[in-house]
Backbone bond lengths (Angstrom), bond angles and torsions (degrees), N, CA, C in turn:
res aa  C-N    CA-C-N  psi(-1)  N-CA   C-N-CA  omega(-1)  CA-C   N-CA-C  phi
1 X - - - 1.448 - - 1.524 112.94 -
2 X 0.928 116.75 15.45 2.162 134.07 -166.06 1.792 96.11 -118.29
3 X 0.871 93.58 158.18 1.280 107.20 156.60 1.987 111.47 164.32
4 X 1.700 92.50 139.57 1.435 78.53 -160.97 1.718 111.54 -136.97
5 X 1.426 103.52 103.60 1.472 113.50 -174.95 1.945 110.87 -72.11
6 X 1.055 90.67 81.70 1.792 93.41 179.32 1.886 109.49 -112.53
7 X 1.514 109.79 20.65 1.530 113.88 -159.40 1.515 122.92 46.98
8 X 1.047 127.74 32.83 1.500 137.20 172.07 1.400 105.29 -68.89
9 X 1.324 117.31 -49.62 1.244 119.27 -179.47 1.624 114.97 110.47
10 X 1.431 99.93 9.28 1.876 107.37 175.06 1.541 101.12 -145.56
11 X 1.427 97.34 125.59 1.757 114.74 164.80 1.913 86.94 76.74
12 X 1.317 98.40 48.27 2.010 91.16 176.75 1.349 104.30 -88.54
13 X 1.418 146.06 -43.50 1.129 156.72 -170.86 1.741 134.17 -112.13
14 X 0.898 116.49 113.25 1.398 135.19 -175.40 1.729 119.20 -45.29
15 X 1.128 139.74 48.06 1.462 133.89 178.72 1.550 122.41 -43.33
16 X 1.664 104.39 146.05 1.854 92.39 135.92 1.442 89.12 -118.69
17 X 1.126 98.36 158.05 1.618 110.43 -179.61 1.717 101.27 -147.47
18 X 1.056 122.38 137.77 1.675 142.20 -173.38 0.912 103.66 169.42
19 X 1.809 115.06 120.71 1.539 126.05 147.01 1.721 128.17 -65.57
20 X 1.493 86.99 9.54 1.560 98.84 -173.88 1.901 105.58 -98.39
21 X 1.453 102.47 -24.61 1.676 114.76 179.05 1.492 106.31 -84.53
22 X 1.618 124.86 111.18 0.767 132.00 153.26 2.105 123.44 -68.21
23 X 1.128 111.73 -33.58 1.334 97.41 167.39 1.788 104.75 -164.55
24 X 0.997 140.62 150.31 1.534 151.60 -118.41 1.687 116.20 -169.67
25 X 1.580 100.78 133.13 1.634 86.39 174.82 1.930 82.36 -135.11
26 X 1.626 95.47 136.56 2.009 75.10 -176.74 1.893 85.58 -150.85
27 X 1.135 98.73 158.69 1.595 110.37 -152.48 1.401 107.57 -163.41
28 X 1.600 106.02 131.37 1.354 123.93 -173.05 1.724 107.93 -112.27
29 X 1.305 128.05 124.85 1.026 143.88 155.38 1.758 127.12 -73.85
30 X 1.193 110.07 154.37 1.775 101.47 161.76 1.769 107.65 -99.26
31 X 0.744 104.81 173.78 1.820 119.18 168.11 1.729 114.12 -50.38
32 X 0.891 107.86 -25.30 1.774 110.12 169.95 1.925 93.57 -112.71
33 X 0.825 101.77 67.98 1.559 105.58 177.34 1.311 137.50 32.55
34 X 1.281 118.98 -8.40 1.581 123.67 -157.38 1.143 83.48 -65.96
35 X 1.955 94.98 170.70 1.616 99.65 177.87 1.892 94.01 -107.50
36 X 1.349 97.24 140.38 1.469 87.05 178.50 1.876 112.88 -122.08
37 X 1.093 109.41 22.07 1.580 128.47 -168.93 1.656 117.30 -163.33
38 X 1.054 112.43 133.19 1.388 97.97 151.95 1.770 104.20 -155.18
39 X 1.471 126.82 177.55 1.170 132.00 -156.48 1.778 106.46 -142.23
40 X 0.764 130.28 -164.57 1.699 126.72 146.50 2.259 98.12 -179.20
41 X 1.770 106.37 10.33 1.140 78.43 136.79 1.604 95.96 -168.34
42 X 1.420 101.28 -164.06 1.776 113.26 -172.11 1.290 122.08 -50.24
43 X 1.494 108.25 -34.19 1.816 118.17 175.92 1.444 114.78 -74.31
44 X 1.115 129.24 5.39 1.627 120.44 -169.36 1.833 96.84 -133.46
45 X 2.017 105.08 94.38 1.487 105.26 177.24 1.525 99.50 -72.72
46 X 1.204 112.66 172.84 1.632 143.00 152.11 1.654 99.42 -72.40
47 X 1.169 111.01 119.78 1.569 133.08 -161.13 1.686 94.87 -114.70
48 X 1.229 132.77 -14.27 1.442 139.11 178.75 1.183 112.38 85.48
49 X 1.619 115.55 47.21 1.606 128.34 -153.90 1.667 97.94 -134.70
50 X 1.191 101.19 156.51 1.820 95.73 164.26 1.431 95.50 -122.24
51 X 1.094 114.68 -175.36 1.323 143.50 -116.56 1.648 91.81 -88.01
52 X 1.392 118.05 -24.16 1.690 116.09 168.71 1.394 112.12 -92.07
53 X 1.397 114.70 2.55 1.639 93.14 -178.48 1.407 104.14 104.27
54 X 1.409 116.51 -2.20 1.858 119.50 -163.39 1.459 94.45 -92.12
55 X 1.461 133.92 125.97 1.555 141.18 171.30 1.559 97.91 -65.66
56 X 1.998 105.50 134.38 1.279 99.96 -171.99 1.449 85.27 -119.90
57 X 1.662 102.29 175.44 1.552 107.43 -154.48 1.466 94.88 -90.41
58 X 1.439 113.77 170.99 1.828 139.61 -175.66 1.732 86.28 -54.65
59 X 1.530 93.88 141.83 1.758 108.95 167.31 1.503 137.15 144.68
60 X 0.789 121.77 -158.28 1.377 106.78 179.11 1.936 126.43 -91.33
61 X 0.788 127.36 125.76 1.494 124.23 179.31 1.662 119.73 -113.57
62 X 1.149 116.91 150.89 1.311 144.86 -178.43 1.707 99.69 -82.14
63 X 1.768 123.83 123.49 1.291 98.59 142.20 1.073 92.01 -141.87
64 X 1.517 108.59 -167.49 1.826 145.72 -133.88 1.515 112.46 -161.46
65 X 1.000 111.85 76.00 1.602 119.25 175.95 2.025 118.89 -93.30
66 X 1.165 94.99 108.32 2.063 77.83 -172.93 1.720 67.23 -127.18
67 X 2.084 87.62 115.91 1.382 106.70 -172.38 1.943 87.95 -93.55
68 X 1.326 134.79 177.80 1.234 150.22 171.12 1.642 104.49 -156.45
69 X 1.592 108.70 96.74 1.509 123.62 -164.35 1.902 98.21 -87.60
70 X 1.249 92.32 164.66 1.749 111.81 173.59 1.687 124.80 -46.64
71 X 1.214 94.51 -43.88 1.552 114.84 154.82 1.237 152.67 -59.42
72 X 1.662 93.84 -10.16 1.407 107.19 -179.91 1.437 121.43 83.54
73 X 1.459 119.91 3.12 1.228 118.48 164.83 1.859 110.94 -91.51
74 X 1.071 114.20 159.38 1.552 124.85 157.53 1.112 115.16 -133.70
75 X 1.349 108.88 161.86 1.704 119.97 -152.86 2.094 102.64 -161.68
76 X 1.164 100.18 127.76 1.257 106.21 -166.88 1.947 85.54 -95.41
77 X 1.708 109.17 147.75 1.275 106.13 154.55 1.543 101.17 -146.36
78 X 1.742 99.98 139.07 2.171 96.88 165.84 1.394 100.16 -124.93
79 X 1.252 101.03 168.06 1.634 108.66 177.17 1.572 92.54 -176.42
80 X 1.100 100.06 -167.13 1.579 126.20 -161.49 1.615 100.13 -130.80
81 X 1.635 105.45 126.72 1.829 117.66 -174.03 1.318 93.44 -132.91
82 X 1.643 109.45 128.92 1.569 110.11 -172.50 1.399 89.42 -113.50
83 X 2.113 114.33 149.09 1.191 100.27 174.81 1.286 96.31 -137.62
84 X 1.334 112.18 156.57 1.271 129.07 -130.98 2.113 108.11 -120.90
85 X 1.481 129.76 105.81 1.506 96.50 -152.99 1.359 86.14 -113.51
């Protein structure tokens, strides 16, 4: 639930990753809701940026994963990703 873009060069970027997700829409909010990320597939982490490229500060985040698996099922998941600078 951490992850921490400080350019170190370990744990810089935010994934979903599953060979089981055929296609994905997943989205990060701030604490007053805005959306400050979004993705639609496995190659594009959350870099700790919003949506212009602007570095946002250490804390807690909102996301939004509505996974669509190989199987033909979909499955919504949210939770909370804290990042760490």
């Amino acid at each position: 639930n951490v992850f921490t873009p400080n350019k170190d060069g370990v744990n810089e970027g935010l994934y979903v990753r599953s060979p089981r997700i055929a296609s994905m829409e997943f989205r990060i909010y701030d604490r007053w809701g805005k959306q400050v990320f979004k993705a639609f597939d496995q190659n594009t982490p959350w870099l700790g940026t919003d949506l212009q490229g602007n570095n946002l500060p250490a804390g807690v985040y909102a996301y939004f994963l509505n996974a669509h698996f190989n199987n033909g099922k979909n499955r919504i998941f949210k939770g909370n990703i804290t990042m760490v600078k």
